[in-house]
N, C-alpha and C positions, 0 to 999 in steps of 0.2 A: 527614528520611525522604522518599521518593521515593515519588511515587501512584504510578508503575505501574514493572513490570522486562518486557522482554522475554524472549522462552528461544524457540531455533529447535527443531523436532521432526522428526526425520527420518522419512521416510514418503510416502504419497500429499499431493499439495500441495493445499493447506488452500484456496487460493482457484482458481474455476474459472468465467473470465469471458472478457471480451475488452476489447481497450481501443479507445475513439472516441474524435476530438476534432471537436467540432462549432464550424466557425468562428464561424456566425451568432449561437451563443451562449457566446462564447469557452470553452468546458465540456469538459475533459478529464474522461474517464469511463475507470473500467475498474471492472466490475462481472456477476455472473453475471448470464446469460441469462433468471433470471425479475425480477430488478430492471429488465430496459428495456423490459419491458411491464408494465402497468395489471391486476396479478393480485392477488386475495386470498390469503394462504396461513398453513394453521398448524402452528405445528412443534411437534412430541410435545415435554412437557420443558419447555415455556417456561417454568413455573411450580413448576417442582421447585429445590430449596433448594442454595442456590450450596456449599456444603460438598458437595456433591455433584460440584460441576463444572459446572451449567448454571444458567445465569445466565435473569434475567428479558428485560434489554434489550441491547441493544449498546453499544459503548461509540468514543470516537472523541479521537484525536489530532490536531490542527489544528495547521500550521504555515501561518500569512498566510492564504492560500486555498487550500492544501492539506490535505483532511482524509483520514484516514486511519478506518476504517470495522472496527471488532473486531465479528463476531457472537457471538452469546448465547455461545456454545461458547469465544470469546475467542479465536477465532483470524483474522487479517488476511484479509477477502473482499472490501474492493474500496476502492478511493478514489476521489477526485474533487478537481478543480483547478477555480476561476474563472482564466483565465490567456489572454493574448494570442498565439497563435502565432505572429503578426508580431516580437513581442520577444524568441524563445526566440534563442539563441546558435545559428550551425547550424558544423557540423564534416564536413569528408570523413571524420575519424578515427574509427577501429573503434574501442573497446575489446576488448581481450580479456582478459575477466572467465574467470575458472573456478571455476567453484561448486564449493565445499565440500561441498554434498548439496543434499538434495531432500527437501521438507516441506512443514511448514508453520510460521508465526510463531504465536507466542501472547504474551499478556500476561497479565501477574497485575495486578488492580487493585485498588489499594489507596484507594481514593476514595469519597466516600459520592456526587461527582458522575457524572456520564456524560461526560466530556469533559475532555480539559487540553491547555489551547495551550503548543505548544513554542515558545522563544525561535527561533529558525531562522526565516530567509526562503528560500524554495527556489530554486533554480536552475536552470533549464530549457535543455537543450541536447540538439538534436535533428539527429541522423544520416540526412538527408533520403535518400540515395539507400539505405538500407538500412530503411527507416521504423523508426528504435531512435530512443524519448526516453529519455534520462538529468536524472534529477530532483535534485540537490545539497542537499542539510542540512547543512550547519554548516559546519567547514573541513577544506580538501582531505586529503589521504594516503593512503599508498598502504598504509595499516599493514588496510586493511578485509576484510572474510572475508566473501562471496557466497555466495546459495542461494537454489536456485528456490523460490517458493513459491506460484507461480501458473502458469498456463496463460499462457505471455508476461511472467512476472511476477517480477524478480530482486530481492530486497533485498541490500545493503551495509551490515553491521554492524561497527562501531567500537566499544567501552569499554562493551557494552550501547544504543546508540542508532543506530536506522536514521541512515546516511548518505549512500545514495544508493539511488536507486530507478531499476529502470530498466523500461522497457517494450518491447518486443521488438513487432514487426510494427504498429506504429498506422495504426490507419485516419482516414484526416481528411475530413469531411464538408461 
């Protein structure tokens, strides 16, 4: 049995941030605007019963140094890399991806934990004169089905499992 499944939902997208990469501390970030400041906050519902739909904590997919960040609600809001931009691949090549739709990701999880490392080491390749990183999970094909699900935010799903991620506009600091 598999802890978690994904399932894309069509709709307003689920995650609404922006993505940084701060050289100093080699820290890819893409994460909403009150995670990059020092705030307190609390959301109606933390505490209402997961047969309901709202969970207590977040829940997070880690490939290597990629972690991948589900809130209470289980839907994909933001992730984060430890990662060298000096080692990312760089390419003149565009992709041209065409989304299937507009949403957001969710996960069902099946786990008593908060977290599971996926086997995958990711892949970093970044479209410098267009600031697009493209993030790789597992191996390549062209069999994948795109959809936004962020503000700059495109996932690549394969067989049920993210396979590429890509980030649209990065800012590098």
């Amino acid at each position: 049995m598999t802890l978690f499944g994904l399932a894309f939902e069509e709709g307003a997208v689920g995650a609404r941030g922006s993505a940084t990469y701060k050289r100093k501390d080699l820290a890819l970030i893409y994460s909403p605007p009150e995670d990059q400041v020092s705030t307190i906050h609390f959301k109606r519902g933390r505490l209402l019963d997961p047969s309901l739909g709202i969970y207590e904590h977040p829940v997070f997919l880690i490939a290597d140094t990629l972690t991948l960040r589900f809130d209470e609600d289980r839907t994909l809001s933001a992730l984060d890399a430890y990662t060298n931009a000096d080692k990312w691949l760089r390419t003149d090549l565009v992709a041209n991806v065409e989304p299937s739709g507009t949403g957001r990701l969710t996960i069902e999880w099946r786990s008593d934990a908060d977290r599971v490392r996926l086997p995958d080491i990711p892949e970093f390749v970044f479209a410098e004169h267009v600031r697009t990183l493209h993030i790789y999970l597992g191996p390549a094909s062209s069999l994948r089905r795109y959809f936004v699900v962020g503000e700059g935010l495109i996932v690549g799903i394969e067989a049920g499992a993210i396979r590429e991620i890509i980030i649209a506009e990065l800012a590098v600091t």
